[in-house]
PDB file with SEQRES, HELIX, SHEET and CRYST1 records, atoms N, CA, C and O in Angstrom:
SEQRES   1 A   82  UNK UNK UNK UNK UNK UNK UNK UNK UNK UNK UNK UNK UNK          
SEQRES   2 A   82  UNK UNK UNK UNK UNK UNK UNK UNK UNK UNK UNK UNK UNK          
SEQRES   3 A   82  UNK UNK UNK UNK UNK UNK UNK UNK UNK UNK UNK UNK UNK          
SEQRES   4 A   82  UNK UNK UNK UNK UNK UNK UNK UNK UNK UNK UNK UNK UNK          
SEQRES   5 A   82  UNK UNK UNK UNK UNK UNK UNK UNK UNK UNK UNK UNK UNK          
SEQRES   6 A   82  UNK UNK UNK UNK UNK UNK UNK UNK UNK UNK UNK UNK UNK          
SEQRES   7 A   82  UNK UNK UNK UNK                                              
HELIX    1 AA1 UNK A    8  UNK A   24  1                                  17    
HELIX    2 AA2 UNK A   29  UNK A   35  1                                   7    
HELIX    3 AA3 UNK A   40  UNK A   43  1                                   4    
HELIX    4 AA4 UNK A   45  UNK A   52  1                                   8    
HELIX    5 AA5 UNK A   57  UNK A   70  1                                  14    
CRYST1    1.000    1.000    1.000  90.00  90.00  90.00 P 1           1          
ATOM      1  N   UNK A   1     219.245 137.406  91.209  1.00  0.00           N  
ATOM      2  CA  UNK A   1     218.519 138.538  91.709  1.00  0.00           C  
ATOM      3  C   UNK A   1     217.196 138.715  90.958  1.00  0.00           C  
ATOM      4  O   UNK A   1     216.226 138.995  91.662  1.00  0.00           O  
ATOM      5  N   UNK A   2     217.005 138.596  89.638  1.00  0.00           N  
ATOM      6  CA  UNK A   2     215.894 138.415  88.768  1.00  0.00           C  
ATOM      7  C   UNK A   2     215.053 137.224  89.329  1.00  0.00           C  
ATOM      8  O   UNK A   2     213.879 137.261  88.958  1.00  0.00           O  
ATOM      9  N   UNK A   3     215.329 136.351  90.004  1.00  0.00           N  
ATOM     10  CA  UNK A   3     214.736 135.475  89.983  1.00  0.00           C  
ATOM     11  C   UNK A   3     213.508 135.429  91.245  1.00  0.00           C  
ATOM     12  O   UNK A   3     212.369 134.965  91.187  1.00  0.00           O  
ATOM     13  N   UNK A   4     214.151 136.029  92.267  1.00  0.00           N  
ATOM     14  CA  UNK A   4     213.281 137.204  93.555  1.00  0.00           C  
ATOM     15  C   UNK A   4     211.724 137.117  92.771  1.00  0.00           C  
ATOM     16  O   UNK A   4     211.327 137.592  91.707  1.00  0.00           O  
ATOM     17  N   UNK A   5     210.927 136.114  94.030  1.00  0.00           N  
ATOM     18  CA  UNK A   5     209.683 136.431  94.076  1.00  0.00           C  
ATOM     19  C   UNK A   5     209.251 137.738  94.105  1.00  0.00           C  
ATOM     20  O   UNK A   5     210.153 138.396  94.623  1.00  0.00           O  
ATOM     21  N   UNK A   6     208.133 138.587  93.746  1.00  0.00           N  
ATOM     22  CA  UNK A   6     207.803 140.092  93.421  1.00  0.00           C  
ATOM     23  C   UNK A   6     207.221 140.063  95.168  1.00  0.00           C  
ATOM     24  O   UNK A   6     206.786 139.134  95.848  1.00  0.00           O  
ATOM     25  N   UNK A   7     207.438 141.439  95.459  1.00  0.00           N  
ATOM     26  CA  UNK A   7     206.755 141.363  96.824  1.00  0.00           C  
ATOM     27  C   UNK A   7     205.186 141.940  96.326  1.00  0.00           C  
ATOM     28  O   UNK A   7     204.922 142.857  95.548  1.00  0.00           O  
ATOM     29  N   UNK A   8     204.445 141.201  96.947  1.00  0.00           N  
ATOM     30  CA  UNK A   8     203.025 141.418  96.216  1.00  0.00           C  
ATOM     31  C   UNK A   8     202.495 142.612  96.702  1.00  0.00           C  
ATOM     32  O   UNK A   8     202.092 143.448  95.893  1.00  0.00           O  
ATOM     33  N   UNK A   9     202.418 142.874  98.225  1.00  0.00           N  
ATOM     34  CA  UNK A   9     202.163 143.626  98.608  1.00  0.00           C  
ATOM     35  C   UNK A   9     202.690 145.196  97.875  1.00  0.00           C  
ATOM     36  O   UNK A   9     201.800 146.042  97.782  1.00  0.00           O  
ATOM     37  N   UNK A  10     203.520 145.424  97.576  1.00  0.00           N  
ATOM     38  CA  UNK A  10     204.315 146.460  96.581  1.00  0.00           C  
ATOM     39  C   UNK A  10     203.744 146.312  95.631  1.00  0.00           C  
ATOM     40  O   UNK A  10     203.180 147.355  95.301  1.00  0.00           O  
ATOM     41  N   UNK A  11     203.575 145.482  94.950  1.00  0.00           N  
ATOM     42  CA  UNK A  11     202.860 145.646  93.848  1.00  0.00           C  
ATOM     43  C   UNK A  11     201.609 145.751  93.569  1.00  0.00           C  
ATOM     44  O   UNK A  11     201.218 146.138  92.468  1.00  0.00           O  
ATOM     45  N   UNK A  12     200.766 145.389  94.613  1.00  0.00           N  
ATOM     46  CA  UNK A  12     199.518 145.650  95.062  1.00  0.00           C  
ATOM     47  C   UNK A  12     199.225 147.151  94.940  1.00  0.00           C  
ATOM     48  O   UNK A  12     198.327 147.574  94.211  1.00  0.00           O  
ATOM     49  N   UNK A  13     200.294 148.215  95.941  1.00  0.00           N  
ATOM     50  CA  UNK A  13     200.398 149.270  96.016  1.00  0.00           C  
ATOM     51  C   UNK A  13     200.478 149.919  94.510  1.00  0.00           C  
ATOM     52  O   UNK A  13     199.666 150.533  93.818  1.00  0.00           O  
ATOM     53  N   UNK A  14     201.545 149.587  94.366  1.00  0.00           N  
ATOM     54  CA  UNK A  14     201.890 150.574  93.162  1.00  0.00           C  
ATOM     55  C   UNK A  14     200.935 150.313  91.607  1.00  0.00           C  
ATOM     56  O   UNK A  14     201.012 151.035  90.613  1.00  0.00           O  
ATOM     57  N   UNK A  15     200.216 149.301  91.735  1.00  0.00           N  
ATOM     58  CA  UNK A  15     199.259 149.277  90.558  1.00  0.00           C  
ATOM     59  C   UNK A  15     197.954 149.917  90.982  1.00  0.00           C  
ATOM     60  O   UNK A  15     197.198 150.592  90.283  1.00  0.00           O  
ATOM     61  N   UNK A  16     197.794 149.488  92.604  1.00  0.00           N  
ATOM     62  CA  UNK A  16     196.637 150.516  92.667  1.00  0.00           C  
ATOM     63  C   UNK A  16     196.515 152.020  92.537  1.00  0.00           C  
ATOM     64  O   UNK A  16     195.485 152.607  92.206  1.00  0.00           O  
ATOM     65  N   UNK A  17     197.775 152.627  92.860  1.00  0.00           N  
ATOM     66  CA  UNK A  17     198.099 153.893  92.866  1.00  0.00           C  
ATOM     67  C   UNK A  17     197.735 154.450  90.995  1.00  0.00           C  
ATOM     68  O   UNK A  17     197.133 155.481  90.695  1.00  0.00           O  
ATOM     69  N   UNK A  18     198.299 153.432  90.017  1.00  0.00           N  
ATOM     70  CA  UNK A  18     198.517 153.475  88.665  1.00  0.00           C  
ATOM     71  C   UNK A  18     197.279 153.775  87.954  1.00  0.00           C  
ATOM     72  O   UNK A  18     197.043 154.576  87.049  1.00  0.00           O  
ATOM     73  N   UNK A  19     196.213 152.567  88.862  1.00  0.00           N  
ATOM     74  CA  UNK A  19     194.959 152.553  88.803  1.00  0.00           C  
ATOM     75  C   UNK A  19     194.286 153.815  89.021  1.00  0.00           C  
ATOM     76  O   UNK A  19     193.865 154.388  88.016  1.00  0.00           O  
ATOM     77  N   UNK A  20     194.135 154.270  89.980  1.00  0.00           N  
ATOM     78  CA  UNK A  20     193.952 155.456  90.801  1.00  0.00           C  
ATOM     79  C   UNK A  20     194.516 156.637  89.786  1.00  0.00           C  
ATOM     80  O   UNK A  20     193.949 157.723  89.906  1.00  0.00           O  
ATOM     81  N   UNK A  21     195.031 156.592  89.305  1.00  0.00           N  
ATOM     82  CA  UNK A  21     196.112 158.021  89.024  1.00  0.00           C  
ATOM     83  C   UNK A  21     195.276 157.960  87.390  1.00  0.00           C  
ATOM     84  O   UNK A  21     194.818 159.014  86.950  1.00  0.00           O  
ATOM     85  N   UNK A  22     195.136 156.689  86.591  1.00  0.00           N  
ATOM     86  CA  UNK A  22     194.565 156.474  85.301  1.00  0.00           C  
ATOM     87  C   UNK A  22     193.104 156.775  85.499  1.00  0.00           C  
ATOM     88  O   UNK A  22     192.674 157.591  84.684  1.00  0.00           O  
ATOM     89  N   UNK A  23     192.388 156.404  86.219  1.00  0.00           N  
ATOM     90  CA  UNK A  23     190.862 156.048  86.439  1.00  0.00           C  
ATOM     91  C   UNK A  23     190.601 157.946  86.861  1.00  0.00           C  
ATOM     92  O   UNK A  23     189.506 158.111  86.321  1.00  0.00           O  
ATOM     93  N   UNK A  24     190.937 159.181  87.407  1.00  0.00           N  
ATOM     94  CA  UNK A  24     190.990 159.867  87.709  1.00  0.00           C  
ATOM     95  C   UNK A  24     191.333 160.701  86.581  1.00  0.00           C  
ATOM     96  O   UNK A  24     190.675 161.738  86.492  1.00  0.00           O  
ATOM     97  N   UNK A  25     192.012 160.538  85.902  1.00  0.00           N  
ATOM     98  CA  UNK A  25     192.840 161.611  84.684  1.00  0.00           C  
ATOM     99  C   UNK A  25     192.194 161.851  83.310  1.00  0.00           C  
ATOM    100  O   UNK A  25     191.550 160.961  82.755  1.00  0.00           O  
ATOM    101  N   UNK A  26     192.343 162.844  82.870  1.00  0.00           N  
ATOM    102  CA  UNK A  26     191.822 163.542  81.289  1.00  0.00           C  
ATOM    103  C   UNK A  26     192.842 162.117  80.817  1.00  0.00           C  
ATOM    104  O   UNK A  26     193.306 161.087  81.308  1.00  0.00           O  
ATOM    105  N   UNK A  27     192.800 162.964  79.380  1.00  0.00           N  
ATOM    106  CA  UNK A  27     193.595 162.156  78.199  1.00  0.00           C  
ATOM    107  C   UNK A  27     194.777 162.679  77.958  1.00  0.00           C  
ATOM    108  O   UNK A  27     195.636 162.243  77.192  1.00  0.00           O  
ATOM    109  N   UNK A  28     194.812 163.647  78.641  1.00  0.00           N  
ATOM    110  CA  UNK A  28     196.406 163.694  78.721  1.00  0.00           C  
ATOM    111  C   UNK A  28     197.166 162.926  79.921  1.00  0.00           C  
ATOM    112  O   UNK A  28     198.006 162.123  79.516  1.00  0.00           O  
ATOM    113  N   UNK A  29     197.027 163.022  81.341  1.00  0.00           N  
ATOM    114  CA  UNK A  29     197.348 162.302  82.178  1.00  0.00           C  
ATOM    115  C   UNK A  29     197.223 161.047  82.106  1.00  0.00           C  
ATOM    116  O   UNK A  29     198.129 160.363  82.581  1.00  0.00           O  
ATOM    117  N   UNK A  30     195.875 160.291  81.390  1.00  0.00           N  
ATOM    118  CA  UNK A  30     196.112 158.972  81.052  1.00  0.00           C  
ATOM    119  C   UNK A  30     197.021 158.819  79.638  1.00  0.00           C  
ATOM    120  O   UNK A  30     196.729 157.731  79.141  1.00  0.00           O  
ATOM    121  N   UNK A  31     197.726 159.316  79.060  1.00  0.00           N  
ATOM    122  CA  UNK A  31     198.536 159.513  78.176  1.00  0.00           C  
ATOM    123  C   UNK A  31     200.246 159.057  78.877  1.00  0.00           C  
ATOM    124  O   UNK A  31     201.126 158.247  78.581  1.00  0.00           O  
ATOM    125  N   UNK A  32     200.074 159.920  79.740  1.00  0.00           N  
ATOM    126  CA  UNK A  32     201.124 160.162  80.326  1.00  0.00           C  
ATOM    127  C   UNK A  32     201.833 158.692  81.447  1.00  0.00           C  
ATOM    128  O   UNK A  32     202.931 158.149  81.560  1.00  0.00           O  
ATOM    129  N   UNK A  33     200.314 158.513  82.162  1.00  0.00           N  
ATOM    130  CA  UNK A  33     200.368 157.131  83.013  1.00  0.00           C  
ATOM    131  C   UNK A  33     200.242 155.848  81.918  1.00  0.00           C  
ATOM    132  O   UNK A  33     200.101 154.710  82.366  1.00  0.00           O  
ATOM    133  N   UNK A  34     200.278 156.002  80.976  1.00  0.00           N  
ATOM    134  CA  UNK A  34     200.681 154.372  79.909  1.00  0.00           C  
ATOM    135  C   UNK A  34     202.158 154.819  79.659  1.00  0.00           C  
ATOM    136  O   UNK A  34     203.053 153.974  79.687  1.00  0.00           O  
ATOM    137  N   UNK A  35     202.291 155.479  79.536  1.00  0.00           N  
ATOM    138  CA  UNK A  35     203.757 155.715  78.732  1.00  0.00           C  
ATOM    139  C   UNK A  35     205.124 155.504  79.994  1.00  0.00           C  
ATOM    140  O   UNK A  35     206.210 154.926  79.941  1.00  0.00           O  
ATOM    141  N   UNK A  36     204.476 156.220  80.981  1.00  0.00           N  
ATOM    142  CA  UNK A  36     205.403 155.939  82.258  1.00  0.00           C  
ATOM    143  C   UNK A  36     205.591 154.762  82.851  1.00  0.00           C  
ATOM    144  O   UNK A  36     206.682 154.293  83.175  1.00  0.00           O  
ATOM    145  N   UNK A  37     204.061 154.053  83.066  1.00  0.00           N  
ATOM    146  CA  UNK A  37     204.035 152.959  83.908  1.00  0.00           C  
ATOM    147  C   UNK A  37     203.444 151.484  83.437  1.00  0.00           C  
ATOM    148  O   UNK A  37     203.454 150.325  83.850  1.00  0.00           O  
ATOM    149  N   UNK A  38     202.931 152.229  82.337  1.00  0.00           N  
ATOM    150  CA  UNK A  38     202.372 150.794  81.243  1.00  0.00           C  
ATOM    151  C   UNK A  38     203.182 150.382  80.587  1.00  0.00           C  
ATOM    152  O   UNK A  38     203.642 149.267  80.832  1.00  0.00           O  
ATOM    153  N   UNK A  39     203.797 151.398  79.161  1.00  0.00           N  
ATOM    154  CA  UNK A  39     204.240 150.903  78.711  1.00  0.00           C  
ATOM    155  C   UNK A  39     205.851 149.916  78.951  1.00  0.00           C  
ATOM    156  O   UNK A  39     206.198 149.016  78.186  1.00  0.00           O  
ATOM    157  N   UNK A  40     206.325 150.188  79.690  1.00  0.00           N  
ATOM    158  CA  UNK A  40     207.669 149.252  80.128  1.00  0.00           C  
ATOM    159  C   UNK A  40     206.726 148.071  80.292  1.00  0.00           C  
ATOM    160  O   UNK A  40     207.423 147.363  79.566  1.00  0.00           O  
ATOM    161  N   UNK A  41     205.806 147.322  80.605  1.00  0.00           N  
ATOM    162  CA  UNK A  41     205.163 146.276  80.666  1.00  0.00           C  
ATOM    163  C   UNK A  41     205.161 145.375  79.362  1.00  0.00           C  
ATOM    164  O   UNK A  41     204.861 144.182  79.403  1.00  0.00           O  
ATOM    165  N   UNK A  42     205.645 146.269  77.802  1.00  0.00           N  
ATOM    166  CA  UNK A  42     205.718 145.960  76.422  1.00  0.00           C  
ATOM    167  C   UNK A  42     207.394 144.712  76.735  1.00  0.00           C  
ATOM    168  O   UNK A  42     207.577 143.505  76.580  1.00  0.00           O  
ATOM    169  N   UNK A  43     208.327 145.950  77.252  1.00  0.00           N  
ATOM    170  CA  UNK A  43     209.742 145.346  76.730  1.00  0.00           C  
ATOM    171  C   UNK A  43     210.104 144.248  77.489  1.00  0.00           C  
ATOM    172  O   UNK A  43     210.964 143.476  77.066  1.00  0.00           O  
ATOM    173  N   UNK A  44     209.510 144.060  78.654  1.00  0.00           N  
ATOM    174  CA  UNK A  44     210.415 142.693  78.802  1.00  0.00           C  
ATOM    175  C   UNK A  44     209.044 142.317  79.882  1.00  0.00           C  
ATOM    176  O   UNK A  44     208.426 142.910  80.767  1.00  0.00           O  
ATOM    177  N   UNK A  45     208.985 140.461  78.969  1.00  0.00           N  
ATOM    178  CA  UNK A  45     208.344 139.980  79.296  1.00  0.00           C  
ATOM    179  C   UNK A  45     208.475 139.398  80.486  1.00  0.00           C  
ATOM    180  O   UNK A  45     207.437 138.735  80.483  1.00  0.00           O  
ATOM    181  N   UNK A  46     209.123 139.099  81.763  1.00  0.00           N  
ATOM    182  CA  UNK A  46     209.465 138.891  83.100  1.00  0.00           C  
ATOM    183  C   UNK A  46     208.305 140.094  83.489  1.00  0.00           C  
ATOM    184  O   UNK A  46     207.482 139.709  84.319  1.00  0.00           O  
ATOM    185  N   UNK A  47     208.197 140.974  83.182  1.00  0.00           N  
ATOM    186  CA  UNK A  47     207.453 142.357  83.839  1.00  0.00           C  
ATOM    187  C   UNK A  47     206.568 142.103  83.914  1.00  0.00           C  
ATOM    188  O   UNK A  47     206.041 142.106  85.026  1.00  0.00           O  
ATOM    189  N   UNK A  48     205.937 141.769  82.902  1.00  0.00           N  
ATOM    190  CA  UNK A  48     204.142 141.720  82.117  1.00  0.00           C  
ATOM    191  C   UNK A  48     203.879 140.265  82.910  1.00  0.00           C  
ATOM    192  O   UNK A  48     202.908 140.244  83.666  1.00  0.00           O  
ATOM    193  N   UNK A  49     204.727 138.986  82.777  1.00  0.00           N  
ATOM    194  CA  UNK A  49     203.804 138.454  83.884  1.00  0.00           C  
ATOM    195  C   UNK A  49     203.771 138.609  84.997  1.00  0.00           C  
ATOM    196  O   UNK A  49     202.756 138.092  85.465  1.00  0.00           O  
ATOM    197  N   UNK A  50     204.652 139.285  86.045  1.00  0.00           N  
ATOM    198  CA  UNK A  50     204.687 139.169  87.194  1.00  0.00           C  
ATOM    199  C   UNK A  50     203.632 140.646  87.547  1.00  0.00           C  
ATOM    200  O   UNK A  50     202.756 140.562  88.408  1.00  0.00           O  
ATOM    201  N   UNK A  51     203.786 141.507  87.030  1.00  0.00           N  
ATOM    202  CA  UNK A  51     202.578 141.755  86.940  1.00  0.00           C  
ATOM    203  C   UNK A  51     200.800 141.831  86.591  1.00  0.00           C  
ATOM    204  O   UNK A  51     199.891 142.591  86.927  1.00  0.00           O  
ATOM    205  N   UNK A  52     200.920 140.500  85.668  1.00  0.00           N  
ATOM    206  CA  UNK A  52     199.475 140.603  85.569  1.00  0.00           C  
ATOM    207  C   UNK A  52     198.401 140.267  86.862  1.00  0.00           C  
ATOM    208  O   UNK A  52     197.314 140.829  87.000  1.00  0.00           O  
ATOM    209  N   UNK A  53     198.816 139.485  87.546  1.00  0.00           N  
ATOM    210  CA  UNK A  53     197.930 139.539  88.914  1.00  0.00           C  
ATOM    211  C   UNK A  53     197.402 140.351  89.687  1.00  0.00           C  
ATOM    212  O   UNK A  53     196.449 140.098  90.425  1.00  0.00           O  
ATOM    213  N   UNK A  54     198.295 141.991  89.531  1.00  0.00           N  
ATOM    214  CA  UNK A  54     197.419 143.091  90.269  1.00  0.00           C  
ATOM    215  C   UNK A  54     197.298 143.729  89.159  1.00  0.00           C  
ATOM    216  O   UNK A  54     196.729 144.746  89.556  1.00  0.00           O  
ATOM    217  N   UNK A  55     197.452 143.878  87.851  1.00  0.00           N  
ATOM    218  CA  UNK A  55     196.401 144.590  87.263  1.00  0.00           C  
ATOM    219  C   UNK A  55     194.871 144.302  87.295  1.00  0.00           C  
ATOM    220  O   UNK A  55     194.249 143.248  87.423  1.00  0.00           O  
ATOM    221  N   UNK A  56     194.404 145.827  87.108  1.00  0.00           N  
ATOM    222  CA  UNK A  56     192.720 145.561  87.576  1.00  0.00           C  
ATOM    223  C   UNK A  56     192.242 146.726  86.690  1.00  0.00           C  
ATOM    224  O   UNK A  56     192.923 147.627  86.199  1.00  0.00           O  
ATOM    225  N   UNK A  57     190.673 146.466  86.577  1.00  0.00           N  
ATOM    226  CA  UNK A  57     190.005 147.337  85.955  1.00  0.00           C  
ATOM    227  C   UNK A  57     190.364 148.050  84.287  1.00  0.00           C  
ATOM    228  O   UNK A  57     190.594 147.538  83.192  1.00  0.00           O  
ATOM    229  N   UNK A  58     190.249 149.712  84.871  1.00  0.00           N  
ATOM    230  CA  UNK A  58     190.804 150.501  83.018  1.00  0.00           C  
ATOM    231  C   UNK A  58     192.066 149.818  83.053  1.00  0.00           C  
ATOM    232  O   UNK A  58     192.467 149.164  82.090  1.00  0.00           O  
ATOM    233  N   UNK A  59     192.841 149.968  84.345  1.00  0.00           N  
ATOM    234  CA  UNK A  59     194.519 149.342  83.703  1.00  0.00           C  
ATOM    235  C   UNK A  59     194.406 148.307  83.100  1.00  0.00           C  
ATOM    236  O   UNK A  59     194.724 148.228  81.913  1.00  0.00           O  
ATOM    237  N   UNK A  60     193.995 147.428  83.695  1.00  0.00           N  
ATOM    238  CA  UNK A  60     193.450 146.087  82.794  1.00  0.00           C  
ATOM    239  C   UNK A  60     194.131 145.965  81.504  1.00  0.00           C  
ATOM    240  O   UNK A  60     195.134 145.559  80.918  1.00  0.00           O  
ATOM    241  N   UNK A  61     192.429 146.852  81.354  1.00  0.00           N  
ATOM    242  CA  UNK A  61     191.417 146.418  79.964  1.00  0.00           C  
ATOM    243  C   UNK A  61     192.664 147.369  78.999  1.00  0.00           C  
ATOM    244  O   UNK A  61     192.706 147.181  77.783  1.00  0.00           O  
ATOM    245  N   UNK A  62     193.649 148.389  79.672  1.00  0.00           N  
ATOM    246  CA  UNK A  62     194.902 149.149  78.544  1.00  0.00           C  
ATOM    247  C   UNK A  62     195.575 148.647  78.268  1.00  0.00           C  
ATOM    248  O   UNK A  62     196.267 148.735  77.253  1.00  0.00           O  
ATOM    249  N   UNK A  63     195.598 147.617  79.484  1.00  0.00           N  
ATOM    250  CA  UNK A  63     197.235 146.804  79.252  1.00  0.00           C  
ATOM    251  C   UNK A  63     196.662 145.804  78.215  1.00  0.00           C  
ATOM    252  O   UNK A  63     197.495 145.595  77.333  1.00  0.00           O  
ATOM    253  N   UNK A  64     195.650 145.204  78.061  1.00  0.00           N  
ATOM    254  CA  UNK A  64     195.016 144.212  77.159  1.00  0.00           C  
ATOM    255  C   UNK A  64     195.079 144.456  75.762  1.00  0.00           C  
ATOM    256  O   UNK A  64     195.407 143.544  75.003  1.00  0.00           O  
ATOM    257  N   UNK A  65     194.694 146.016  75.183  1.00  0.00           N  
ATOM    258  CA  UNK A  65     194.486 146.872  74.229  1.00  0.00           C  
ATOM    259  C   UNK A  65     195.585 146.863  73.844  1.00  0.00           C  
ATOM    260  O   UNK A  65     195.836 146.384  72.738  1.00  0.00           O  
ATOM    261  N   UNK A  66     196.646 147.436  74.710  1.00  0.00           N  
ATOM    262  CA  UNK A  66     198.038 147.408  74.171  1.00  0.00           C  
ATOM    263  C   UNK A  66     198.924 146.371  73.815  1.00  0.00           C  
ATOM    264  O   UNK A  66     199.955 146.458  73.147  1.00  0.00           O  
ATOM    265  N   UNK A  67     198.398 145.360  74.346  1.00  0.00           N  
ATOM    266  CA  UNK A  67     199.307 143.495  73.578  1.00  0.00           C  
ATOM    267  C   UNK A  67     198.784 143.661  72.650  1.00  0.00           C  
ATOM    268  O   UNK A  67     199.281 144.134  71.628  1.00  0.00           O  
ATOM    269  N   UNK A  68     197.955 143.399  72.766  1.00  0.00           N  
ATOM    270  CA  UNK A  68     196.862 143.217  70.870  1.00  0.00           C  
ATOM    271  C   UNK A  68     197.457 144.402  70.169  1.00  0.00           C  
ATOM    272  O   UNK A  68     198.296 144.080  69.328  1.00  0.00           O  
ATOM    273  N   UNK A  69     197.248 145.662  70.293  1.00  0.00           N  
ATOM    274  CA  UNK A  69     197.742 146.376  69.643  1.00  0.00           C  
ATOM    275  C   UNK A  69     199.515 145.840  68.992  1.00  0.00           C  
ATOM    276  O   UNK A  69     199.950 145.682  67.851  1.00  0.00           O  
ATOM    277  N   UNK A  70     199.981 145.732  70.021  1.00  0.00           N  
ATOM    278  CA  UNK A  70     201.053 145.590  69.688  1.00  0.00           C  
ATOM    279  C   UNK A  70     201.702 144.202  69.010  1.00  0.00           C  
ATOM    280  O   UNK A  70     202.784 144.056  68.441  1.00  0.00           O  
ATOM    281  N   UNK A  71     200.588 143.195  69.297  1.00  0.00           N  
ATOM    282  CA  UNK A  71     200.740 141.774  68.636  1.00  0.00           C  
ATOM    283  C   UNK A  71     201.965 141.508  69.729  1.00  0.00           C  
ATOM    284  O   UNK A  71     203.094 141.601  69.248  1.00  0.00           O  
ATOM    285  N   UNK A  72     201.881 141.216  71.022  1.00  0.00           N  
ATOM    286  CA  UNK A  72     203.114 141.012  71.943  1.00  0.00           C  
ATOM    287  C   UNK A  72     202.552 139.070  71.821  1.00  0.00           C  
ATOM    288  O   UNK A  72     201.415 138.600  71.838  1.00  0.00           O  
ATOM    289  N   UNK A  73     204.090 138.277  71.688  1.00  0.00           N  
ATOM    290  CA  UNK A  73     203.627 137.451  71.418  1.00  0.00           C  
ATOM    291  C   UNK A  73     203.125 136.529  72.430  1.00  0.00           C  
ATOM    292  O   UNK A  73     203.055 136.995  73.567  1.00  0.00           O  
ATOM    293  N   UNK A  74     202.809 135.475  72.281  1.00  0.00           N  
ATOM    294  CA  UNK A  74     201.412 135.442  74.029  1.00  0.00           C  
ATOM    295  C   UNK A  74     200.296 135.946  74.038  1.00  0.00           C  
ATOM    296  O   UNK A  74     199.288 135.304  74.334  1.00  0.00           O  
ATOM    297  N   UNK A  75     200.297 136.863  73.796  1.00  0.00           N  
ATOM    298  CA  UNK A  75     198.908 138.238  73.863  1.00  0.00           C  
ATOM    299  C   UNK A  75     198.434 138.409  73.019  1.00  0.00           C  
ATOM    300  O   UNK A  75     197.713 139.406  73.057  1.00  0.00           O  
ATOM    301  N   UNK A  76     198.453 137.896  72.144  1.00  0.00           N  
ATOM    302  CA  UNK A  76     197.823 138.633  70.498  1.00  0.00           C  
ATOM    303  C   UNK A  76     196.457 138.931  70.646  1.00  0.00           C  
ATOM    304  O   UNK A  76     196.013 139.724  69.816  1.00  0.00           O  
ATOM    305  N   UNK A  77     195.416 138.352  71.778  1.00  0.00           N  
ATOM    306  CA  UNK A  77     194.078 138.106  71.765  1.00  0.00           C  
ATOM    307  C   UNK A  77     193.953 139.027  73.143  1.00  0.00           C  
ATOM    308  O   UNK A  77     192.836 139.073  73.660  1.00  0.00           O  
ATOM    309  N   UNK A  78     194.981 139.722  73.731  1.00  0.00           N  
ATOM    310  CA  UNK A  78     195.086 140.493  74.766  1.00  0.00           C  
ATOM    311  C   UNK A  78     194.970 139.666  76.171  1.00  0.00           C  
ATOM    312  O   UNK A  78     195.272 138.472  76.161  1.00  0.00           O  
ATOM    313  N   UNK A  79     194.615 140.177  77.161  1.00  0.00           N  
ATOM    314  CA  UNK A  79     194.224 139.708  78.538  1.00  0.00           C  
ATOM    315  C   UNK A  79     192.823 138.999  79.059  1.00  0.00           C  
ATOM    316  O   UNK A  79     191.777 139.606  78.829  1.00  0.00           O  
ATOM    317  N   UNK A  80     192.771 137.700  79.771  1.00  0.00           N  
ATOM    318  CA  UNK A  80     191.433 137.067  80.075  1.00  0.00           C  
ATOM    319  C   UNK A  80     191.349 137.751  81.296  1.00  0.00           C  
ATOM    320  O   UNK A  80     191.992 137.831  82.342  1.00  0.00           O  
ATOM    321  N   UNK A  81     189.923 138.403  80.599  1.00  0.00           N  
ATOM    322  CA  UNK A  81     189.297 138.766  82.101  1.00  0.00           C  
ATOM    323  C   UNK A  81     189.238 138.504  83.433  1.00  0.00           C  
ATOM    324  O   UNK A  81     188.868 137.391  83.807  1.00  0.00           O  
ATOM    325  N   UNK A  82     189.590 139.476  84.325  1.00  0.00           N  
ATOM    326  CA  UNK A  82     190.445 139.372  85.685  1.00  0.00           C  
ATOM    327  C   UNK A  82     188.990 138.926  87.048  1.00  0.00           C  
ATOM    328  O   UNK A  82     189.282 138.768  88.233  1.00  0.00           O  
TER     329      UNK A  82                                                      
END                                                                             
């Protein structure tokens, strides 16, 4: 069941929405949208790649900030520009 291609289209959606919801928000709401929807992108690496293809833009460049930050291994140097 893990092994299920991601439906792109869904994920298309729901990162743009992420996008949308981050790119729009103070620092608290973008607080709120890493912690909800970013950060699970940290714990398991199946996530983080199958999503890196529709991340875009600020999500990006957070999700990038946050490998490095976090020294995730793979990422230490963060995300190549999309």
């Amino acid at each position: 069941m893990g092994d299920a291609e991601p439906d792109g289209d869904l994920l298309r959606r729901c990162f743009g929405f992420v996008e949308a919801s981050y790119a729009g928000a103070g620092e608290y709401r973008r607080g709120a949208v890493y912690f909800q929807a970013l950060e699970c992108l940290l714990e398991e690496g199946p996530y983080l790649e199958k999503a890196l293809p529709y991340l875009r833009g600020a999500v990006r460049e957070r999700v990038s900030r946050m490998l490095k930050h976090y020294a995730v291994e793979g990422y230490e140097r963060g995300l190549l520009p999309s």
